[in-house]
KOLLUMZA-944935 format. One record per residue (C-alpha): residue number from 0; residue in three letters; x, y, z negated; chain. Coordinates in steps of 0.1 Angstrom, whole numbers, plus 5000, padded with zeros to 4 digits. Layout:
<nodes>
     n   res      x      y      z   chain
   NUM   ala      X      Y      Z       A
...
</nodes>
This chain:
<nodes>
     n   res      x      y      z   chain
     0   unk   6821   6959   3161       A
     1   unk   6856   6952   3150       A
     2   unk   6854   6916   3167       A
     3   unk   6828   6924   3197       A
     4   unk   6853   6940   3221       A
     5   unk   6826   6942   3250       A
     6   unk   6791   6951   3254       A
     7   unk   6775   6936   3279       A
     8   unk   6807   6945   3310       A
     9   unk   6818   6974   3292       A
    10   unk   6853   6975   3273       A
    11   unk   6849   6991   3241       A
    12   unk   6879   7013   3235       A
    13   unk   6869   7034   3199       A
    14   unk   6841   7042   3178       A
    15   unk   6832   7081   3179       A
    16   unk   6804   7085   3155       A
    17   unk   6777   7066   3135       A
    18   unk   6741   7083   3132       A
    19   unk   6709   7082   3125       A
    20   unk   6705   7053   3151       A
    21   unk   6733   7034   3150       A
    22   unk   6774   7042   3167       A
    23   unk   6783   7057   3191       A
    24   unk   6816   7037   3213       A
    25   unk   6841   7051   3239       A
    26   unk   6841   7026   3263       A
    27   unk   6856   7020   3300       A
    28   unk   6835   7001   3331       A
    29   unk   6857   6977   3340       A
    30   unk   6843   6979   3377       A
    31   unk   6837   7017   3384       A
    32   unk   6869   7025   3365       A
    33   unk   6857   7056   3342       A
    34   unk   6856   7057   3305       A
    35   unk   6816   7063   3292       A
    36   unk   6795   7068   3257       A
    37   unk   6776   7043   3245       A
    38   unk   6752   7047   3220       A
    39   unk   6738   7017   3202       A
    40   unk   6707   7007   3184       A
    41   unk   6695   6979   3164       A
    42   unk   6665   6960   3174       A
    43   unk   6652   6950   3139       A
    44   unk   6646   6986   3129       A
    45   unk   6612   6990   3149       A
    46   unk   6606   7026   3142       A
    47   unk   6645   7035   3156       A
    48   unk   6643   7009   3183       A
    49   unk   6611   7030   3195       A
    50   unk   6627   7063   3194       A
    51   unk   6656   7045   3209       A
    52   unk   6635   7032   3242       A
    53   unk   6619   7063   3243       A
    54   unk   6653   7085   3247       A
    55   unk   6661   7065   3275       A
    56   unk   6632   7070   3291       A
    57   unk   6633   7101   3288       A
    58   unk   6671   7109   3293       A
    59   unk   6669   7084   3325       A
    60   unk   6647   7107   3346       A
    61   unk   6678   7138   3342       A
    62   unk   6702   7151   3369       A
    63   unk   6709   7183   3363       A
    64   unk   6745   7194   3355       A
    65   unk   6740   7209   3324       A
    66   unk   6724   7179   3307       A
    67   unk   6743   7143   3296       A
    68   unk   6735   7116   3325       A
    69   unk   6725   7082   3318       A
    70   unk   6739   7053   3336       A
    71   unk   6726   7023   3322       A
    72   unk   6705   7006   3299       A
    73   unk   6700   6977   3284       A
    74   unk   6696   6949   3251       A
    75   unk   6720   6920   3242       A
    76   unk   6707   6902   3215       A
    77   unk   6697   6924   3187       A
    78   unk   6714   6952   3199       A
    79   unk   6698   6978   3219       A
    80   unk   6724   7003   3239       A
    81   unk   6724   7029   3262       A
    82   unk   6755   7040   3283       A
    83   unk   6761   7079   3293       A
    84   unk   6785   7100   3312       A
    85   unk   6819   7101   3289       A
    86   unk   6822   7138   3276       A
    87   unk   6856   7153   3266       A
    88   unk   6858   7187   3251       A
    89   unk   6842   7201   3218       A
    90   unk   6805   7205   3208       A
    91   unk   6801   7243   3196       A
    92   unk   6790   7241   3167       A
    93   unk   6829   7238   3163       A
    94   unk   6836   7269   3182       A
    95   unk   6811   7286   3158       A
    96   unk   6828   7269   3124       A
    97   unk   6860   7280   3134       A
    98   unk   6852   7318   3145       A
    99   unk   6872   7314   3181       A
   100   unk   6876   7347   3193       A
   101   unk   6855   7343   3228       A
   102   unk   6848   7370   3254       A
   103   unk   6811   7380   3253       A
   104   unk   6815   7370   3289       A
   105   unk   6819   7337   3280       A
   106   unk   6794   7331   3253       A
   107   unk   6770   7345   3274       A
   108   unk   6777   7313   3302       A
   109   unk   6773   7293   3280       A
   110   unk   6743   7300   3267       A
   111   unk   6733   7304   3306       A
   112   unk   6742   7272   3311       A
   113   unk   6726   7258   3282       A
   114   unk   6688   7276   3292       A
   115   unk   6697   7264   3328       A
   116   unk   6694   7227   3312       A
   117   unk   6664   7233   3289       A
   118   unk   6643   7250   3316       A
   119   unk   6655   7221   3340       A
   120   unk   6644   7195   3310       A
   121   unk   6609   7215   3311       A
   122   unk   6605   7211   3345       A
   123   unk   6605   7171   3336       A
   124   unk   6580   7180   3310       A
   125   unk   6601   7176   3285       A
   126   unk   6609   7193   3250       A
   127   unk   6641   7187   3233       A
   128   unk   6631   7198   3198       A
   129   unk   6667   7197   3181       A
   130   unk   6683   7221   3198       A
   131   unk   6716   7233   3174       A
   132   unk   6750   7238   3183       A
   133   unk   6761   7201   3175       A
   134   unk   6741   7188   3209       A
   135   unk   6759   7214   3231       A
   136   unk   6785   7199   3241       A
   137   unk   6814   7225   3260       A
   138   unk   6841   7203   3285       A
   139   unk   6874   7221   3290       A
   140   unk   6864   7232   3321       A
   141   unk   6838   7257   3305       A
   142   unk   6808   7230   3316       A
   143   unk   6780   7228   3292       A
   144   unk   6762   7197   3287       A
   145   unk   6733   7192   3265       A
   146   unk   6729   7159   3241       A
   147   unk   6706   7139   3218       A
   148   unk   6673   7136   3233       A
   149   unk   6664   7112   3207       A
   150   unk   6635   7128   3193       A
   151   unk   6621   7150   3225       A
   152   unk   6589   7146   3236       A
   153   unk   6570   7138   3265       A
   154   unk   6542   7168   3269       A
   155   unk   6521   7143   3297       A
   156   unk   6528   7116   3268       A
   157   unk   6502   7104   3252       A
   158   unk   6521   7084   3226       A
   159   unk   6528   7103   3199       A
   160   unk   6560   7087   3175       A
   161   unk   6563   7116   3151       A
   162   unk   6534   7111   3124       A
   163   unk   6513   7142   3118       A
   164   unk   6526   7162   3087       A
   165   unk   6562   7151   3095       A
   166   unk   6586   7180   3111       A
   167   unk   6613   7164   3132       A
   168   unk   6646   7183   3139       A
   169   unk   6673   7198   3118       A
   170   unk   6656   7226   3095       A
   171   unk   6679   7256   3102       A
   172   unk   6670   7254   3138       A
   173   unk   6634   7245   3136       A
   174   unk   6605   7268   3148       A
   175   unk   6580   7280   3126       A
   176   unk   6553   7261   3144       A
   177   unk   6575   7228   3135       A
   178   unk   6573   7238   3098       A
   179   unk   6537   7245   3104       A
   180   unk   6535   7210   3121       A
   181   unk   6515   7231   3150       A
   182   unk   6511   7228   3185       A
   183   unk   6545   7227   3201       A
   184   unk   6553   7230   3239       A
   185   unk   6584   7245   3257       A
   186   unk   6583   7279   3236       A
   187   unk   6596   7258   3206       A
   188   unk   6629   7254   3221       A
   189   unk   6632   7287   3229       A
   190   unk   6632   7297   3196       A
   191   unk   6658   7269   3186       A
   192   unk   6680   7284   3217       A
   193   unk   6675   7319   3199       A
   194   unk   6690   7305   3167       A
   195   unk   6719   7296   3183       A
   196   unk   6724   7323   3204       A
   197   unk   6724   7345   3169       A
   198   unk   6748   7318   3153       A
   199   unk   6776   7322   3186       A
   200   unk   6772   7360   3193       A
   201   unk   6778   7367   3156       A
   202   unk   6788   7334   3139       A
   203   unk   6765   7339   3112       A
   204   unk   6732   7321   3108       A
   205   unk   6701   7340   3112       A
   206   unk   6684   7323   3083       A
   207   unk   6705   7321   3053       A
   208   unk   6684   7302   3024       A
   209   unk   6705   7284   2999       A
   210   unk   6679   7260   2995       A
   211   unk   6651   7243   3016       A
   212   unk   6627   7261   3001       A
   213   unk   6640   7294   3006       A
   214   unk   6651   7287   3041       A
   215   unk   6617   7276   3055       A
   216   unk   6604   7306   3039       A
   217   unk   6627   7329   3056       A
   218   unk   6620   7308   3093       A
   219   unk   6583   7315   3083       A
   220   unk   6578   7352   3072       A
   221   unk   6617   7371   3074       A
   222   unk   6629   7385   3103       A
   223   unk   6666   7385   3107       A
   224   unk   6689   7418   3111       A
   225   unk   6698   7424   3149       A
   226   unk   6728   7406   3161       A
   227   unk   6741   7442   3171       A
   228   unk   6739   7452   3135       A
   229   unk   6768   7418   3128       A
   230   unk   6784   7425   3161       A
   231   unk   6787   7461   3175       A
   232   unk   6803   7446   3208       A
   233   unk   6770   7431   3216       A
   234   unk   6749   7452   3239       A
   235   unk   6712   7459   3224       A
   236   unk   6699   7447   3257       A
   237   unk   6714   7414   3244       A
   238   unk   6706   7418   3208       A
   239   unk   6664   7426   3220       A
   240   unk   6666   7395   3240       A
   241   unk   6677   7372   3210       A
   242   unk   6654   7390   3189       A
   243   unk   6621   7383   3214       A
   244   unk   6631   7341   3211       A
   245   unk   6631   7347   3174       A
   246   unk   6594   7361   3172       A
   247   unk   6574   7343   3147       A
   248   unk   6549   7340   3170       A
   249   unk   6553   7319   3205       A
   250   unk   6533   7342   3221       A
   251   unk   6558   7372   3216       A
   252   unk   6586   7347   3224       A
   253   unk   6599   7344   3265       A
   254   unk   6567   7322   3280       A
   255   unk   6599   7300   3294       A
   256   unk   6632   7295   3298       A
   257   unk   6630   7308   3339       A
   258   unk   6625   7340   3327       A
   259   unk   6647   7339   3299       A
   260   unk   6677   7331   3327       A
   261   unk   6665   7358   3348       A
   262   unk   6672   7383   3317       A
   263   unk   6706   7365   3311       A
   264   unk   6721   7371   3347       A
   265   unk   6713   7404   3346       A
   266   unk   6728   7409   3308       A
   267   unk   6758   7389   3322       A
   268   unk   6762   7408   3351       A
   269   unk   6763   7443   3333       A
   270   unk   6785   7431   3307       A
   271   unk   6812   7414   3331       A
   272   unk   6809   7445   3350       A
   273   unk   6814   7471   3318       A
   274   unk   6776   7492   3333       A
   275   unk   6764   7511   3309       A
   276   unk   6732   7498   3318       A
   277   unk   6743   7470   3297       A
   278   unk   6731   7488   3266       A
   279   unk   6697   7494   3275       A
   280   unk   6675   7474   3254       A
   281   unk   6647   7454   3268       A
   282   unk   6626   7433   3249       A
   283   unk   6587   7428   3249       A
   284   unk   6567   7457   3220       A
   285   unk   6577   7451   3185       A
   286   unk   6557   7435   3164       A
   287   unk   6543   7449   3129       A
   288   unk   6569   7449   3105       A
   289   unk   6566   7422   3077       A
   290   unk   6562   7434   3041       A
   291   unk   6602   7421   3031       A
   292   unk   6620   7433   3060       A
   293   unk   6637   7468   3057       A
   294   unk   6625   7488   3095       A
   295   unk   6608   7476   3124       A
   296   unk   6629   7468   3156       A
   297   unk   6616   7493   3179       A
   298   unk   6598   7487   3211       A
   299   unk   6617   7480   3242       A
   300   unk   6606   7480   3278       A
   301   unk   6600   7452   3295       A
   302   unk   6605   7456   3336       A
   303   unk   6620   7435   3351       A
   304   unk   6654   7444   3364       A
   305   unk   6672   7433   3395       A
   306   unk   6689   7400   3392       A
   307   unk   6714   7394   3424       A
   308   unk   6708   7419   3450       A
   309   unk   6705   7456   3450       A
   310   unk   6700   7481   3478       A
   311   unk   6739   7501   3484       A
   312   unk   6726   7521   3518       A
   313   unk   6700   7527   3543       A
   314   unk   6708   7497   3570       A
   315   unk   6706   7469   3544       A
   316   unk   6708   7451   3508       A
   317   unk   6748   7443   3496       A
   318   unk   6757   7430   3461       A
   319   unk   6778   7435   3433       A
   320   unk   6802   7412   3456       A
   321   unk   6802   7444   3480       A
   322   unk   6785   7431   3511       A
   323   unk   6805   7451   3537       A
   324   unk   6778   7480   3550       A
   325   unk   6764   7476   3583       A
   326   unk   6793   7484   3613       A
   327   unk   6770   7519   3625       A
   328   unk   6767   7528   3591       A
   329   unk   6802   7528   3588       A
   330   unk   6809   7540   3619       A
   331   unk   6790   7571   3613       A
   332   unk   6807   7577   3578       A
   333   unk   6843   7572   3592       A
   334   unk   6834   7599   3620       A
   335   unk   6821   7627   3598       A
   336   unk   6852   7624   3574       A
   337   unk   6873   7624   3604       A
   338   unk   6853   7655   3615       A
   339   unk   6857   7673   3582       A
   340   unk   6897   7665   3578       A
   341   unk   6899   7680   3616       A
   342   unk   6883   7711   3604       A
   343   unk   6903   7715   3575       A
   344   unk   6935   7714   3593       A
   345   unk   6923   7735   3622       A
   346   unk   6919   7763   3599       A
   347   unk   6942   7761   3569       A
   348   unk   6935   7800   3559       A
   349   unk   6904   7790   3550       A
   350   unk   6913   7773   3517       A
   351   unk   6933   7797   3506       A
   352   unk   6906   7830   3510       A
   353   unk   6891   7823   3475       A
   354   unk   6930   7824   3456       A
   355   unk   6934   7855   3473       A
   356   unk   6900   7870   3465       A
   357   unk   6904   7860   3429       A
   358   unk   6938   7877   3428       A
   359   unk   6922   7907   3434       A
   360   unk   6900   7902   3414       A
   361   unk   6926   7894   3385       A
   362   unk   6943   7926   3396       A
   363   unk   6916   7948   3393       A
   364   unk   6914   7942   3360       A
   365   unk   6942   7960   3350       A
   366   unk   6942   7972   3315       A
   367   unk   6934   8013   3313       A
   368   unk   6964   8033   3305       A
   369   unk   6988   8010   3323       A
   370   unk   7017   8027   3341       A
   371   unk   7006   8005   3372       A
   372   unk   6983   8030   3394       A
   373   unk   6952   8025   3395       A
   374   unk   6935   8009   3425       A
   375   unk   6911   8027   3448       A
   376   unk   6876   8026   3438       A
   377   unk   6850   8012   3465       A
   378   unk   6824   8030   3482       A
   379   unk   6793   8031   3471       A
   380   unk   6781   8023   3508       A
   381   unk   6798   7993   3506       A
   382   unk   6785   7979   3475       A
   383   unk   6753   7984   3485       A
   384   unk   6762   7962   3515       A
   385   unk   6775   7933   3496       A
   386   unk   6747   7930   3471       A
   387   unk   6724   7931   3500       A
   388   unk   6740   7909   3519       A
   389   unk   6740   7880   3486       A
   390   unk   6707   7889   3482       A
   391   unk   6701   7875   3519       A
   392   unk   6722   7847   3512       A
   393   unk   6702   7835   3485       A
   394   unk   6671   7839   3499       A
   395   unk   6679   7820   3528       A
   396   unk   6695   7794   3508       A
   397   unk   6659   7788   3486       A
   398   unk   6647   7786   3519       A
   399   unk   6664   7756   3530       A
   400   unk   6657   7735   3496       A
   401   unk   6622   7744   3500       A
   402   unk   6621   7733   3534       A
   403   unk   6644   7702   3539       A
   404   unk   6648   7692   3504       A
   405   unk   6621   7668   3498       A
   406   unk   6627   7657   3532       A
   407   unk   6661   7647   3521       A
   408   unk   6646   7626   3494       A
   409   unk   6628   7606   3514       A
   410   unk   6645   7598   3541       A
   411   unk   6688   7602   3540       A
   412   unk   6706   7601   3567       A
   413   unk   6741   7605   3576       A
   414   unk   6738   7635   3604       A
   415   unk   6771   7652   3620       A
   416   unk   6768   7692   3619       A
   417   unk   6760   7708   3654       A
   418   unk   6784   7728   3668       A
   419   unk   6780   7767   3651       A
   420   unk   6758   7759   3625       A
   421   unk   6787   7763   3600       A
   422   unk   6769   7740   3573       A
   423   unk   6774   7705   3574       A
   424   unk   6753   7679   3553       A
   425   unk   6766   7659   3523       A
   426   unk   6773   7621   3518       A
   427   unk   6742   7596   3521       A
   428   unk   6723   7587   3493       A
   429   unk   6706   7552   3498       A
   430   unk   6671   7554   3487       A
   431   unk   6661   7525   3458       A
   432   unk   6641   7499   3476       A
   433   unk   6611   7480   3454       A
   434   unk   6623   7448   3443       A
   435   unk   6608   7412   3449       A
   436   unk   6612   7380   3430       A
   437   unk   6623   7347   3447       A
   438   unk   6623   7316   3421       A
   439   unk   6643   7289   3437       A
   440   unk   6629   7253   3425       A
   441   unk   6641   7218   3438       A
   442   unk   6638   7184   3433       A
   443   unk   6650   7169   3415       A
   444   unk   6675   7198   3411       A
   445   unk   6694   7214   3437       A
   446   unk   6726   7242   3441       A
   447   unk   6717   7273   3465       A
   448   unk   6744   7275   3491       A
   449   unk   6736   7302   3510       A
   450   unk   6705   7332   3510       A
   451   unk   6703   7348   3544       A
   452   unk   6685   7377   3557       A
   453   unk   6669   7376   3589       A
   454   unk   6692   7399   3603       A
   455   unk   6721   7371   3599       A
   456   unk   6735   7386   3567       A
   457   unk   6746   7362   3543       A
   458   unk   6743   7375   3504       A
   459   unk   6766   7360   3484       A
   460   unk   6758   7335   3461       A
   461   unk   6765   7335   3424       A
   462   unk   6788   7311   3408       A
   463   unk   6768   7277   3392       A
   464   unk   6734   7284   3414       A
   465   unk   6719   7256   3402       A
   466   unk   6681   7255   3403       A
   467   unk   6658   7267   3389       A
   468   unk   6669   7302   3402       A
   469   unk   6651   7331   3399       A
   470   unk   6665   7363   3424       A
   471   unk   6653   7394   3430       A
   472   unk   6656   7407   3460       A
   473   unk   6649   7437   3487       A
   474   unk   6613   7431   3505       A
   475   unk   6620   7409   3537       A
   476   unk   6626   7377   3555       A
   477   unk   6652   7350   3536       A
   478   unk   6665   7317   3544       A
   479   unk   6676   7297   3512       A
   480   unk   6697   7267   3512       A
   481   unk   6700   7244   3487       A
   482   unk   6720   7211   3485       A
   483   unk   6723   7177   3461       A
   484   unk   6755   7157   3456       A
   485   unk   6735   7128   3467       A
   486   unk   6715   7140   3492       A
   487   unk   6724   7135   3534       A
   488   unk   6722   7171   3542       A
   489   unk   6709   7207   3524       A
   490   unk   6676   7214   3524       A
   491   unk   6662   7250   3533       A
   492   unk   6632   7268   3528       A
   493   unk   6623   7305   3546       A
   494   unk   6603   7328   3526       A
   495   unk   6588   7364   3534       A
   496   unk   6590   7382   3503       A
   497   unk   6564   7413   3505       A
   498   unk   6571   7446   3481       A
   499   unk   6567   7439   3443       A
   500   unk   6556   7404   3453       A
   501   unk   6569   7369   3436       A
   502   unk   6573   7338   3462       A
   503   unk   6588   7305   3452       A
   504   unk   6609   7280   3480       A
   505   unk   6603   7246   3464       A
   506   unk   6622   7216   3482       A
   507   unk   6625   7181   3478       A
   508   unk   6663   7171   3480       A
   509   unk   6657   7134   3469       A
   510   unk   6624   7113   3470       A
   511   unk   6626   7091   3445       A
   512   unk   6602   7091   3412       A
   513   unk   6624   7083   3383       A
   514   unk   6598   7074   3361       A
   515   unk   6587   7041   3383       A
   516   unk   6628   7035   3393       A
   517   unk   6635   7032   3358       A
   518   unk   6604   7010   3348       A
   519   unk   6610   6988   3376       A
   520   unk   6642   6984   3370       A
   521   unk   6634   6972   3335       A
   522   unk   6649   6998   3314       A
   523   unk   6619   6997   3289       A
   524   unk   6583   6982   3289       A
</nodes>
């Protein structure tokens, strides 16, 4: 390539890296004006070019912002090429090498980010099957992208380019039912995802063989130590979570990578908001022990937990974002601690009674024999009279639990005292409402805007919404809106979520098939 300066319109600038399939350029579109990757491939090597046709195929169809993005295609004479989005930054398998000292916060987007691409990739029936840090790709703004689809495959494909008895992928990161050359579908790359979620929480592999041999027998029959156990800042919650996509069996592992997410936001949330909740462990029942490992990981409950919303009072849901409480609510609140600050100043003596009975109390203990006199002893009479009158007290007290305090439970209420009763009611407690799940899907992928009750209350929406999104939310009526960069206008869906129930708002932001655009547009045969 040192005398071709062009391919096809493109300017070639440098050569990045030479693989497998052929080099990789930095190059610059002469006519758009931004720099792009192209990867090139010869012709004459059938097997490659295959593979070759088949990654752009199957890279073409993806617009999600978390994988690379294709924008052209093409051969020129025996040279096959296909041109993607220019990506700056680091892969991080280099933030792993070098032992950055991240925030959990942050590794924990990015691995967000990086199961926010696979699941989208699933949803285009796709599996990646070389997932490892080297094809994450981390821009300076904190954007993950995910590379190298050069040996995923198509699970509606019929075509199959990987001969049987031939494992595909890099071995560290390869699934047990790879090694087994098994059945694979999307639980295969959840795995994969585990292995590098171990390698970045604690930058130390989870399978450490020093030779093949010993390494695909550790994949197949050892089960690494927790995470926790190599990084004590790592919640358990976290650690279970890693641990359940590194079962041996897919079946144990998270059936997908939607509700793998839904278990990262709430991790996420916890951690960025220093909950102690953060440390419960959750994970799905531990399996038997196997004969080389030193304990069992115990068994770890597997509810799910709320994942943007959560009830903070009677009127309505708020959010972690604290959604301002309803204006009566408030209302009501403001006026009984007015109410309670008049009192207070209205009769300052009050406050001070129980100094002054504990004075007397501390002065009528007075060491016998002291040359201060001795104070006058009560009557009788009136001792009787005051243990009567607790006794009363008490009774009347039981009374009112037993009466009004599983009313209390179930249905709080701010109340403001009548006048004379001399008792007055404590703060509100807001009742915990059952949850429901709303899973967010668009096509071909979307970013929620805005979720609104049907009150008119807008929840706030998390950072990177992209779809697919799972929520869960209070029971109720919700409008979601989602938008495209390339689409006219947002798209919105209205969904009636019933208690303990699971809806999903699927829209369709741009109509257009990518399979038959790229085909047509001659991209392969």
């Amino acid at each position: 390539m040192t005398q071709t300066q062009r391919i096809s319109k493109y300017e070639i600038l440098e050569k990045i890296a030479e693989g497998g399939f052929g080099v990789v350029y930095k190059a610059r579109d002469p006519f758009i004006k931004r720099l792009v990757a192209i990867k090139t491939c010869s012709v004459n090597n059938q097997e490659m070019a295959r593979r070759f046709f088949r990654e752009a195929e199957i890279a073409g169809r993806f617009d999600h912002p978390n994988v690379t993005i294709v924008h052209d295609f093409g051969v020129e004479g025996e040279l096959a090429y296909l041109v993607q989005e220019y990506l700056s930054g680091e892969d991080l398998l280099a933030k792993i090498r070098r032992g950055d000292d991240l925030p959990l916060v942050e590794k924990l987007d990015y691995l967000t980010q990086t199961a926010a691409g696979l699941a989208y990739a699933h949803g285009k029936q796709v599996i990646h099957r070389d997932i490892k840090p080297a094809n994450i790709r981390v821009l300076e703004n904190g954007q993950v992208k995910i590379m190298d689809f050069g040996i995923a495959k198509l699970t509606s494909s019929s075509t199959q380019l990987t001969q049987e008895g031939t494992a595909v992928g890099t071995l560290g990161y390869l699934s047990p039912e790879q090694l087994r050359d098994g059945e694979l579908d999307e639980r295969t790359d959840v795995f994969s995802f585990g292995v590098v979620a171990y390698e970045l929480i604690s930058y130390r592999s989870p399978f450490r063989g020093k030779d093949l041999s010993s390494l695909m027998k550790e994949i197949l029959h050892k089960t690494p130590p927790p995470v926790d156990e190599l990084m004590p800042e790592c919640p358990p919650r976290l650690a279970a979570c890693v641990a359940r996509c590194l079962e041996k069996d897919p079946a144990r592992r998270w059936a997908n990578f939607e509700e793998l997410l839904a278990e990262l936001a709430v991790i996420s949330r916890q951690v960025a908001d220093g909950q102690p909740d953060a440390m419960i462990s959750v994970s799905s029942p531990a399996a038997p022990p196997a004969e080389d490992e030193a304990a069992a990981i115990a068994a770890r409950d597997t509810k799910p937990v709320p994942l943007a919303v959560e009830p903070a009072n009677p009127e309505g849901p708020t959010t972690r974002m604290q959604l301002p409480p309803p204006p009566a609510a408030a209302a009501a609140a403001g006026a009984a601690a007015a109410e309670a600050a008049g009192a207070d100043a209205a009769d300052p003596d009050a406050a001070a009674e129980p100094d002054a009975a504990g004075g007397g109390a501390a002065e009528t203990g007075a060491p016998a024999g002291a040359s201060t006199p001795a104070p006058a002893r009560l009557p009788v009479k009136l001792l009787v009279i005051a243990a009567a009158a607790a006794l009363l007290v008490g009774v009347v007290a039981i009374a009112l639990w037993w009466t009004g305090g599983e009313e209390a439970v179930e249905a709080p209420r701010a109340t403001t005292p009548a006048a004379g009763d001399g008792l007055a009611e404590g703060p509100a407690v807001a009742p915990v409402a059952p949850q429901s799940r709303l899973v967010v899907l668009a096509a071909p992928w979307g970013e929620v805007q805005a979720v609104t009750r049907n009150d008119g209350t807008a929840l706030p929406v998390p950072d990177r919404a992209y779809t697919p999104l799972s929520l869960e939310l209070p029971p109720g009526a919700y409008t979601v809106t989602v938008a495209h960069p390339d689409a006219e206008q947002p798209a919105s869906c209205d969904v009636d979520l019933a208690e303990s129930a699971t809806e999903t708002c699927r829209l369709e932001l741009l109509a257009i098939d990518a399979t038959d655009y790229f085909r047509e547009a001659g991209w392969w045969r």
